[in-house]
N, CA, C and O atoms as a DFTB+ gen file, in Angstrom:
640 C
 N C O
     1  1     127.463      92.207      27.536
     2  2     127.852      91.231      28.519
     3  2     126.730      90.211      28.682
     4  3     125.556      90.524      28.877
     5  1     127.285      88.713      28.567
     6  2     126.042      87.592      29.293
     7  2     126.531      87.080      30.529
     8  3     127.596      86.501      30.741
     9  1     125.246      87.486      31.630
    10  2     125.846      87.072      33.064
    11  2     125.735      85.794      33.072
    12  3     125.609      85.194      32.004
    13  1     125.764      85.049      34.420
    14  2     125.359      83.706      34.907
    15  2     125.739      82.509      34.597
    16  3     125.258      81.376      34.605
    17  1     126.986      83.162      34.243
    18  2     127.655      82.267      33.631
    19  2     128.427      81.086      34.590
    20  3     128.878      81.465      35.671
    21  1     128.545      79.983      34.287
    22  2     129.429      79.016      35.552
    23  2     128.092      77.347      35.502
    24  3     128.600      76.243      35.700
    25  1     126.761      77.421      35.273
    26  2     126.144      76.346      35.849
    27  2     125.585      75.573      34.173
    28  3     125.143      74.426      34.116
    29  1     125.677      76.137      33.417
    30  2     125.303      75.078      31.924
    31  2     126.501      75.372      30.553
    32  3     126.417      75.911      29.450
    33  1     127.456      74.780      31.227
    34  2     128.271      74.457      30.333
    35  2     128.034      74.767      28.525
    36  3     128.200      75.662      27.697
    37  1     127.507      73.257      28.638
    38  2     127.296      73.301      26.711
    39  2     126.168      74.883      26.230
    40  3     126.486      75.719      25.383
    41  1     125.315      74.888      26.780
    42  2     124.816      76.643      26.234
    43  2     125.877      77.566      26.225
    44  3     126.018      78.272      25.227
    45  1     126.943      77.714      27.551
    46  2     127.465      78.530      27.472
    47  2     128.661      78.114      26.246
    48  3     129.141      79.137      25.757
    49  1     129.163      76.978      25.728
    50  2     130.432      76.781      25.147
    51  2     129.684      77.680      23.911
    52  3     130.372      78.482      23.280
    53  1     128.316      77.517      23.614
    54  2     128.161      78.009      22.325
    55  2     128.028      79.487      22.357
    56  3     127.870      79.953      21.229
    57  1     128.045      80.428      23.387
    58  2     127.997      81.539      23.661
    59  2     129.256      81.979      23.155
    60  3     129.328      82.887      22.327
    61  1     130.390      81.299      23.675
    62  2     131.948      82.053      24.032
    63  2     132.465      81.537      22.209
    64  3     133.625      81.676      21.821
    65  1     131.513      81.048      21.455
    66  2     131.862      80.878      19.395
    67  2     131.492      82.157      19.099
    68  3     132.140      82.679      18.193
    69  1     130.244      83.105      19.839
    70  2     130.294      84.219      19.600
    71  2     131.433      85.464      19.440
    72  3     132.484      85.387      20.077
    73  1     131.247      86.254      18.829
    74  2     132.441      87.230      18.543
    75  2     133.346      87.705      20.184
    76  3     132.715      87.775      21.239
    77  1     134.463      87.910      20.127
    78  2     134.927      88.083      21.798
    79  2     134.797      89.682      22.154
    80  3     135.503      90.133      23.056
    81  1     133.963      90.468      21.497
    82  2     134.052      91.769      22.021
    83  2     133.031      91.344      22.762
    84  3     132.597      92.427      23.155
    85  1     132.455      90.667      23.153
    86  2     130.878      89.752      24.247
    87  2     131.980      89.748      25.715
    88  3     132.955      89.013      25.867
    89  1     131.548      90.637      26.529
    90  2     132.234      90.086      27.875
    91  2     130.964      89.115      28.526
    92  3     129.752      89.206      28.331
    93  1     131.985      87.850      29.643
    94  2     130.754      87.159      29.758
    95  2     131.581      87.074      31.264
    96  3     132.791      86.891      31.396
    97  1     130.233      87.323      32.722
    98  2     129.804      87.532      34.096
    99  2     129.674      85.754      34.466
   100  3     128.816      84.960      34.080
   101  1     130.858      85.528      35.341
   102  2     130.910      84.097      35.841
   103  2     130.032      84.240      37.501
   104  3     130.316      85.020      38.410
   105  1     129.339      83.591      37.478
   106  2     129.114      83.267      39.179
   107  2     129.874      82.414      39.957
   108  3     129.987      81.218      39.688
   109  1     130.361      82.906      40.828
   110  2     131.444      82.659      41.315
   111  2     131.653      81.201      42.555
   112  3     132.626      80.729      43.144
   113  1     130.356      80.918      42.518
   114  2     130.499      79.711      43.296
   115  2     129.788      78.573      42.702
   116  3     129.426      77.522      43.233
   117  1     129.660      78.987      41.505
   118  2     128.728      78.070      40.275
   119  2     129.750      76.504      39.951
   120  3     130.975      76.444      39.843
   121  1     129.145      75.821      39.894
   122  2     130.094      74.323      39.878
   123  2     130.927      74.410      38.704
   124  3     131.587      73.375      38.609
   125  1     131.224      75.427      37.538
   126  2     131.632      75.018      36.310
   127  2     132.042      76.294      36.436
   128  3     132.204      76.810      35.331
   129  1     132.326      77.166      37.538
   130  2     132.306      79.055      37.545
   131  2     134.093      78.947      36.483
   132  3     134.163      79.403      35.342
   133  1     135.333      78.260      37.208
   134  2     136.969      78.616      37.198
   135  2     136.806      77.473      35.551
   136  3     137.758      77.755      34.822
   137  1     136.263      76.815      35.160
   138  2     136.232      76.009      34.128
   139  2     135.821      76.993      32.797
   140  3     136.506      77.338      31.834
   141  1     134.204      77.338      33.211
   142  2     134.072      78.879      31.948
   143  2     134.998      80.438      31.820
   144  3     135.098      81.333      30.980
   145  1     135.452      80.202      32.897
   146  2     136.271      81.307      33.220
   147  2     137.279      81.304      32.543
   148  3     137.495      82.333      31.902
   149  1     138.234      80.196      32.434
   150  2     139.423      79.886      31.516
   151  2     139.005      79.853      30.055
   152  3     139.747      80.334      29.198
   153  1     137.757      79.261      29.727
   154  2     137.470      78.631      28.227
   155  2     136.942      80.267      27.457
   156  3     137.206      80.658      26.321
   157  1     135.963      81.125      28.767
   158  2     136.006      82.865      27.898
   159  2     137.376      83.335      27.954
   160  3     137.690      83.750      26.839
   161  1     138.220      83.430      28.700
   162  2     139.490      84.170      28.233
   163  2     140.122      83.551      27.178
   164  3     140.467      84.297      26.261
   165  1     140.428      82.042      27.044
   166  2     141.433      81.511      26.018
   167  2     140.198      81.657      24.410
   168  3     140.762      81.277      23.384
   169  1     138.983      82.052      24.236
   170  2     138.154      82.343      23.524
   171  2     138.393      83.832      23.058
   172  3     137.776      84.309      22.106
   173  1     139.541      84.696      23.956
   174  2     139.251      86.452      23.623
   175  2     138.081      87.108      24.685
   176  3     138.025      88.325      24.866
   177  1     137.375      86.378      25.203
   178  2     136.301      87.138      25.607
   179  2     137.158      88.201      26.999
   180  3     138.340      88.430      27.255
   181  1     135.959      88.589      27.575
   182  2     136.484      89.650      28.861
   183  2     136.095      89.121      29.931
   184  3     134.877      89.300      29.940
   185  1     136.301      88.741      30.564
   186  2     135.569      88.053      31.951
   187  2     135.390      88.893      32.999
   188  3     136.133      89.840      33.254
   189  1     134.499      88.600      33.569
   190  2     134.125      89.568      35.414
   191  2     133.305      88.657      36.357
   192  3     132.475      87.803      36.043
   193  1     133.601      88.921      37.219
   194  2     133.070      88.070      38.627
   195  2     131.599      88.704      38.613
   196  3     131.466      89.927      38.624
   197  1     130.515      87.851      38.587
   198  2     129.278      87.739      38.186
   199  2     128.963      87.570      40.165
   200  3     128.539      86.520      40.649
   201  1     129.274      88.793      40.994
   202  2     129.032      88.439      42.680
   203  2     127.715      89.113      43.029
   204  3     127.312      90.260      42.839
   205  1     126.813      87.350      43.967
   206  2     125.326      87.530      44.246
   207  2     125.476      88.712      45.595
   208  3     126.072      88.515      46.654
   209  1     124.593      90.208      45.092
   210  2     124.486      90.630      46.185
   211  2     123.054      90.612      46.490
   212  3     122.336      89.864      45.826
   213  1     122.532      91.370      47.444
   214  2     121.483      90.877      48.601
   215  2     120.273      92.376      47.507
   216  3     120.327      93.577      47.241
   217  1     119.313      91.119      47.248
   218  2     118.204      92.318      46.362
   219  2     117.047      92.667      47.592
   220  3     117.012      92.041      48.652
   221  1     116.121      93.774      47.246
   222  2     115.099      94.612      48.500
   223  2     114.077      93.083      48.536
   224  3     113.548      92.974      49.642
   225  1     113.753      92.055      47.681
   226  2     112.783      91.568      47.510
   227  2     113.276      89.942      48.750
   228  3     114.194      89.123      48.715
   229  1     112.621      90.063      49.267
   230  2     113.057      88.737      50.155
   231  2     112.834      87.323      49.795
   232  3     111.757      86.736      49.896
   233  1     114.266      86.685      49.243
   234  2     113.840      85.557      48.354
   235  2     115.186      84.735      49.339
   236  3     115.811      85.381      50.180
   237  1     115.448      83.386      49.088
   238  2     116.433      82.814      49.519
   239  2     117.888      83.291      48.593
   240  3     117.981      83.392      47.369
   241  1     118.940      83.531      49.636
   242  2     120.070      84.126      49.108
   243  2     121.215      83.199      48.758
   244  3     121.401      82.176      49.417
   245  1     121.902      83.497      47.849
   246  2     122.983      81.745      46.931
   247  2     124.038      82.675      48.442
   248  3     123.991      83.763      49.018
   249  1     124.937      81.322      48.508
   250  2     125.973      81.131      49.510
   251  2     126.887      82.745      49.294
   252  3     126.888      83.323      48.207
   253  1     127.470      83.181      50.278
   254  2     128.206      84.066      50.130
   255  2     127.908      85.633      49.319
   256  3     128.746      86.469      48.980
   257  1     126.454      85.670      49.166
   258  2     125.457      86.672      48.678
   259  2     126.342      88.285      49.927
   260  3     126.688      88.232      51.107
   261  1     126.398      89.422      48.962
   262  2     127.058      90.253      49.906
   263  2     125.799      91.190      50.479
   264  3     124.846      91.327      49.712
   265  1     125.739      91.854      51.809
   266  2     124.804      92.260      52.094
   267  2     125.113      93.335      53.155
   268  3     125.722      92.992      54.169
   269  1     124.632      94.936      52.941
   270  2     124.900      96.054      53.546
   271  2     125.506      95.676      55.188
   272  3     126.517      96.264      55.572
   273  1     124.945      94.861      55.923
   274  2     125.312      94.653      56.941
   275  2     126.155      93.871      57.521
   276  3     126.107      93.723      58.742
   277  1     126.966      93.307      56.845
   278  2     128.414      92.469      56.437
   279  2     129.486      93.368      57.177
   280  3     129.597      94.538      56.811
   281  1     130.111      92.985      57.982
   282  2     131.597      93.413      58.361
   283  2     132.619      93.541      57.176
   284  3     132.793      92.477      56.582
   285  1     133.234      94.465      56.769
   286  2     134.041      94.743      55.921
   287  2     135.378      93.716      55.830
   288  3     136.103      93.992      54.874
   289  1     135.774      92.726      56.550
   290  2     136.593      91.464      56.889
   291  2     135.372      90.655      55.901
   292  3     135.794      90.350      54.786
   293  1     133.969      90.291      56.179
   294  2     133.516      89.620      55.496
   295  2     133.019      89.712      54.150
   296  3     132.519      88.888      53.384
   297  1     133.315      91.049      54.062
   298  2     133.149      91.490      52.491
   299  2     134.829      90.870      51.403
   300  3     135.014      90.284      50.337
   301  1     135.655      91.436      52.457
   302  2     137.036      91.097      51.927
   303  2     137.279      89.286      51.282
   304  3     137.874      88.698      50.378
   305  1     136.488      89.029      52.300
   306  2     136.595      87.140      52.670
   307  2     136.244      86.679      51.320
   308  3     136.922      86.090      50.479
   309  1     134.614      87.220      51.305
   310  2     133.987      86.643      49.768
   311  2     134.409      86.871      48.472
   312  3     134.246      86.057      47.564
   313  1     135.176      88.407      48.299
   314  2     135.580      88.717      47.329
   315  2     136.865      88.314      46.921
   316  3     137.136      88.222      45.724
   317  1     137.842      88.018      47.980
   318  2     138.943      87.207      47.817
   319  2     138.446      85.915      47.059
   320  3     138.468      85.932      45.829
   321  1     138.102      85.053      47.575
   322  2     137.358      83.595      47.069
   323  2     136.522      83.914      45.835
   324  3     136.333      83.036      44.992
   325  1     136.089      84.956      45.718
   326  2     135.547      85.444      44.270
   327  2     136.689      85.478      43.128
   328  3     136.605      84.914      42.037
   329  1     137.264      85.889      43.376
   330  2     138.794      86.103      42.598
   331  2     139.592      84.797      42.536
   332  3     140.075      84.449      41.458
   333  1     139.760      84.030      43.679
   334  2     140.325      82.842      43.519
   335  2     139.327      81.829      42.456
   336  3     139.677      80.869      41.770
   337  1     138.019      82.435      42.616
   338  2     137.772      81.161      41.932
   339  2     137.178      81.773      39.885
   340  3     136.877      81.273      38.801
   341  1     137.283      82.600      40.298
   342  2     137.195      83.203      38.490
   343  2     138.404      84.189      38.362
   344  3     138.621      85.323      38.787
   345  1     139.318      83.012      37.363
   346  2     140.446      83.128      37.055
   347  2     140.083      84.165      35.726
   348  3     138.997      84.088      35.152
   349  1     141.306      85.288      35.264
   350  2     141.167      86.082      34.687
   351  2     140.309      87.521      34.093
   352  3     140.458      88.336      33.182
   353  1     139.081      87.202      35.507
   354  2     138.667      88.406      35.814
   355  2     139.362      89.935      35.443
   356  3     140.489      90.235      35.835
   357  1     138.643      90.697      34.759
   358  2     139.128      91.998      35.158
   359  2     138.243      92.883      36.014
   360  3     138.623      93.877      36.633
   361  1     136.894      92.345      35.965
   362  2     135.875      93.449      36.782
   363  2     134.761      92.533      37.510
   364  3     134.827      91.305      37.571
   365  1     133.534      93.473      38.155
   366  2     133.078      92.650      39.091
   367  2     131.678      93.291      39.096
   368  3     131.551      94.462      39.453
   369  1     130.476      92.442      38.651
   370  2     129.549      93.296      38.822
   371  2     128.297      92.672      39.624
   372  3     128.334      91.588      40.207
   373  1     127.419      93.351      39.572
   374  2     126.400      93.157      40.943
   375  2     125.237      91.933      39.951
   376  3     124.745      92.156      38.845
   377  1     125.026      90.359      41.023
   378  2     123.701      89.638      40.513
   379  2     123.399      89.860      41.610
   380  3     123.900      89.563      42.694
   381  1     121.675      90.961      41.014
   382  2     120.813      91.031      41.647
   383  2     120.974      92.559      42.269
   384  3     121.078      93.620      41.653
   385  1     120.953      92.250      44.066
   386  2     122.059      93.377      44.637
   387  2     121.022      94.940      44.786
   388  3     121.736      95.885      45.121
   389  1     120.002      95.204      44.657
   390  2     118.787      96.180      44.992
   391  2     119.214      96.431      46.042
   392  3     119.738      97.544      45.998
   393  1     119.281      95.995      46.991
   394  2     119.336      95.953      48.741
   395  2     121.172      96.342      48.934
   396  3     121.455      97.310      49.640
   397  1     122.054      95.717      48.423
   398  2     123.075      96.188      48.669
   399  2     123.530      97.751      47.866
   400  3     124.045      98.753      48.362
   401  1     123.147      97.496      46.600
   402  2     123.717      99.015      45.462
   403  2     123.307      99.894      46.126
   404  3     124.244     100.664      46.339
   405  1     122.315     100.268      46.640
   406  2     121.619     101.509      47.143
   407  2     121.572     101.301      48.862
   408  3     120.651     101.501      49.654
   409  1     122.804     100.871      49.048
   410  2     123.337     101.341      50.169
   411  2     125.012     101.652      50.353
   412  3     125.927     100.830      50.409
   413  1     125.067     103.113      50.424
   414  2     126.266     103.895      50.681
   415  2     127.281     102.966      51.471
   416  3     128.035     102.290      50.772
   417  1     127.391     102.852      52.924
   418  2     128.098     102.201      53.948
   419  2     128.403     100.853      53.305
   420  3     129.576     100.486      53.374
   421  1     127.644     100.165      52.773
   422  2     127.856      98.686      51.997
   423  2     128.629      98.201      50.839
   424  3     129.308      97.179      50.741
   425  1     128.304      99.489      49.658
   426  2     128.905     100.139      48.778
   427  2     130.512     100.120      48.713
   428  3     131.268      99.550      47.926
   429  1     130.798     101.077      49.996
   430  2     131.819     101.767      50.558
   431  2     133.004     100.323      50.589
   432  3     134.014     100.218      49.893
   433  1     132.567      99.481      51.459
   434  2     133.257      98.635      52.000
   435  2     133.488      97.362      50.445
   436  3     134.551      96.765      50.276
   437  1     132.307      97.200      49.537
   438  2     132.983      96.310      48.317
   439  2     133.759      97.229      47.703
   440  3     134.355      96.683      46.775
   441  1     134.015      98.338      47.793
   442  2     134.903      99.558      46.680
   443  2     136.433      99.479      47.474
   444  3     137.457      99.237      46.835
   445  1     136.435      99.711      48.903
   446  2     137.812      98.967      49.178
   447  2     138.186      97.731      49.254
   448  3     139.366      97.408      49.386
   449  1     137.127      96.832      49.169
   450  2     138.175      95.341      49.090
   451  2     138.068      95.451      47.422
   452  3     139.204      95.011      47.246
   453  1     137.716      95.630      46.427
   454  2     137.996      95.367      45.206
   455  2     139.125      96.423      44.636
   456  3     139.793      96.119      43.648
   457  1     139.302      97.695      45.322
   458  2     140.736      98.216      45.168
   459  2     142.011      97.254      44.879
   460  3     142.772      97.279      43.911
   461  1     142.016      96.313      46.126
   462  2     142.612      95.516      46.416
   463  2     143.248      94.568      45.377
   464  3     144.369      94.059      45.401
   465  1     142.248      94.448      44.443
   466  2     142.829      93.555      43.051
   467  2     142.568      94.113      41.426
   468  3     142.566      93.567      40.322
   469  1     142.418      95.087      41.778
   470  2     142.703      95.952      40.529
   471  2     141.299      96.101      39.571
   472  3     141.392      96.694      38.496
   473  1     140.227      95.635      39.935
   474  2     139.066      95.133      39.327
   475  2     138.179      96.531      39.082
   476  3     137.947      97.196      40.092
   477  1     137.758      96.933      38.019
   478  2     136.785      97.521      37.936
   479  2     135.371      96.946      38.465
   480  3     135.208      95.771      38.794
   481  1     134.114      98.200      38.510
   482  2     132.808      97.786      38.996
   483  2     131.766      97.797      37.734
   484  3     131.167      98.868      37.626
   485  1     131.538      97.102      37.054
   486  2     129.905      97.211      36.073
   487  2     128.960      97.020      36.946
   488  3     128.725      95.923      37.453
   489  1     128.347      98.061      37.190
   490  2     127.046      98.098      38.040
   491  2     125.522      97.664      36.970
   492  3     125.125      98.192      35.931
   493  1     125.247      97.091      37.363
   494  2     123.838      96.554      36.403
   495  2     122.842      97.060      36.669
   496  3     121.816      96.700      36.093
   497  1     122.809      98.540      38.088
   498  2     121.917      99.213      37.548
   499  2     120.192      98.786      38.370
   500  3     119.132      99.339      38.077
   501  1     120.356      97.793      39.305
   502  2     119.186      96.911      39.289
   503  2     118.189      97.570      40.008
   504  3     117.127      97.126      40.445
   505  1     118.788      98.961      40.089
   506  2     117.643     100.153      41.355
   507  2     118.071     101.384      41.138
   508  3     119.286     101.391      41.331
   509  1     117.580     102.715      40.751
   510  2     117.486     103.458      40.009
   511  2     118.440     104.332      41.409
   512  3     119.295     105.148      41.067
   513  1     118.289     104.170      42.343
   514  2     119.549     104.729      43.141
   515  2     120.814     104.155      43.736
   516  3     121.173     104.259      44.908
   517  1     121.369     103.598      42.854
   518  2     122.703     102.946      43.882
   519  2     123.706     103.885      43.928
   520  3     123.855     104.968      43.362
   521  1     124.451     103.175      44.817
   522  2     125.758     103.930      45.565
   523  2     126.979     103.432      45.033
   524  3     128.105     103.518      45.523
   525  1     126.548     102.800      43.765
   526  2     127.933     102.295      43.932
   527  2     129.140     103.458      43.071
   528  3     130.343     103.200      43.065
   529  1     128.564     104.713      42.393
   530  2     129.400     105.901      41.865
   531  2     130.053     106.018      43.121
   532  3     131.148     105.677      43.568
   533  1     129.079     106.586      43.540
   534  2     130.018     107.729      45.013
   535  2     130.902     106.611      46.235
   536  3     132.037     106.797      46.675
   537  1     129.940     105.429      46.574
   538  2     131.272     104.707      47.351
   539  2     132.594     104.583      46.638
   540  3     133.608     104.609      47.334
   541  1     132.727     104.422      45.035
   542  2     133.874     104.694      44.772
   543  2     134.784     105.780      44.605
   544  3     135.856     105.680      44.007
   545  1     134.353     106.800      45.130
   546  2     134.734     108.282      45.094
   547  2     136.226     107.768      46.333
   548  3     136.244     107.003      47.298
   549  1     137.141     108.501      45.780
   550  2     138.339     108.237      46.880
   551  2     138.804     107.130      46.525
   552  3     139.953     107.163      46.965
   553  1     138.644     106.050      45.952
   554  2     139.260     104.772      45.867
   555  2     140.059     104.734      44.396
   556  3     140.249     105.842      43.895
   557  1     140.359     104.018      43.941
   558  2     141.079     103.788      42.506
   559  2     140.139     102.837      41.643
   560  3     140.277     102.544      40.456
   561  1     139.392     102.528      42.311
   562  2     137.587     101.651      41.482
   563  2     136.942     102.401      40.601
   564  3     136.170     103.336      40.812
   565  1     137.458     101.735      39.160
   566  2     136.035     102.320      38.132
   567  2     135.180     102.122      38.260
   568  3     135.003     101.071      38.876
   569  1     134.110     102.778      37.893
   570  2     132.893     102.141      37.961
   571  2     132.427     102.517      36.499
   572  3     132.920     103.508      35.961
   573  1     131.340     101.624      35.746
   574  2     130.599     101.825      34.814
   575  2     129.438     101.342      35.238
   576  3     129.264     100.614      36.215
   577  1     128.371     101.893      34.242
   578  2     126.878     101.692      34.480
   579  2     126.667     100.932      33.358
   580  3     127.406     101.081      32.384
   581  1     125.332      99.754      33.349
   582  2     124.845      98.971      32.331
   583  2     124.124     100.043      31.283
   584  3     123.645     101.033      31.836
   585  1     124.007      99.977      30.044
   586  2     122.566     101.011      29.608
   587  2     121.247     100.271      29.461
   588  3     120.101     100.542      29.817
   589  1     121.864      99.116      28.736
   590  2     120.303      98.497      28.441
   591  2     120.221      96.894      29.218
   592  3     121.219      96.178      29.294
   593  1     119.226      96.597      29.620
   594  2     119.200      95.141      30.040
   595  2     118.327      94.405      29.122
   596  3     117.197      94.893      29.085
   597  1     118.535      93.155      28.201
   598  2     118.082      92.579      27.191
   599  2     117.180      92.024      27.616
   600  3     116.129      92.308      27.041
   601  1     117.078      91.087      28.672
   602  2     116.128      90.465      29.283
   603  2     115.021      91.030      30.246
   604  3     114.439      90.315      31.062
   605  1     114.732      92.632      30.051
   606  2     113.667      93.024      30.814
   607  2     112.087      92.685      30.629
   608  3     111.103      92.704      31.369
   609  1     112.433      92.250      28.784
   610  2     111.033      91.795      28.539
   611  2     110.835      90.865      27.479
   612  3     111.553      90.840      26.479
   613  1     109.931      90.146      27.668
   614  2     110.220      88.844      26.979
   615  2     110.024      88.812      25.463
   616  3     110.424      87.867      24.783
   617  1     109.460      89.768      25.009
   618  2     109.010      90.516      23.287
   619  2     110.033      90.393      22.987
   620  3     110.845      91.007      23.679
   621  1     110.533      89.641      21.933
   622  2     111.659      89.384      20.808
   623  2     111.702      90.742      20.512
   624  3     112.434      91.457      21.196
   625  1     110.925      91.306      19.446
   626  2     110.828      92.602      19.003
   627  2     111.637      93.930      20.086
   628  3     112.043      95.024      19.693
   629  1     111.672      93.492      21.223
   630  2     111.769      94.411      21.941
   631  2     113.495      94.617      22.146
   632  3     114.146      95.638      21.931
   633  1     114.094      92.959      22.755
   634  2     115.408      92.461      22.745
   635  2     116.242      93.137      21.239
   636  3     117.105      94.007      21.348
   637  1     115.793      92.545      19.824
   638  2     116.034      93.226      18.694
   639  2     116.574      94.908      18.965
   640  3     116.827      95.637      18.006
């Protein structure tokens, strides 16, 4: 999967010439998010809602960032508008999100509003304890885990 997808167009057009077993992570309030969204599906690719959740490190948060202490109405709110705006989504995984994954109660509440539209969870994993297995316990939400992240270090050799 390549996330971040939605804000540089021409890099990304040359991404989605790549083979379509490549799923590619739209951000969902990105100015170009429902535009790449259409051009990876009619490409074969797999698409998923690329949604900013709230990381442990205190940095400024992009609009509509989800965060453990969110009313479950306002979890519903963002993820609706997540969906409206990345067309052909099948799943939904965490940018960023330390601070939300590895919290149970927070967890809990994105696993029932994403019931809601049929979406699996790719968890990316971004904190060695998240919640997001067990909040989906009881719900009809897959969840999968990332294995490797390409960009952890900047050594070519390493990415290879």
């Amino acid at each position: 999967m390549i996330d971040d997808f939605g804000y540089r167009p021409h890099t990304e057009n040359q991404v989605l010439a790549l083979p379509p077993n490549i799923s590619v992570a739209v951000l969902p309030n990105a100015p170009h998010a429902r535009e790449m969204a259409t051009k990876a599906h009619n490409s074969g690719h797999e698409v998923l809602i690329h949604l900013p959740m709230a990381p442990l490190s205190k940095q400024p948060l992009e609009k509509d960032t989800l965060r453990p202490d969110m009313s479950s109405d306002e979890i519903e709110r963002i993820i609706r508008e997540a969906v409206n705006n990345v067309p052909y989504a099948v799943g939904l995984n965490n940018h960023m999100g330390s601070a939300m994954t590895s919290s149970l109660f927070g967890m809990q509440k994105v696993m029932q509003a994403l019931e809601h539209y049929n979406l699996y969870f790719l968890d990316s994993m971004t904190i060695g304890n998240s919640q997001a297995m067990r909040a989906a316990s009881g719900t009809g939400v897959k969840v999968i885990k990332r294995k490797v992240f390409l960009d952890d270090t900047q050594n070519e050799a390493d990415i290879r």
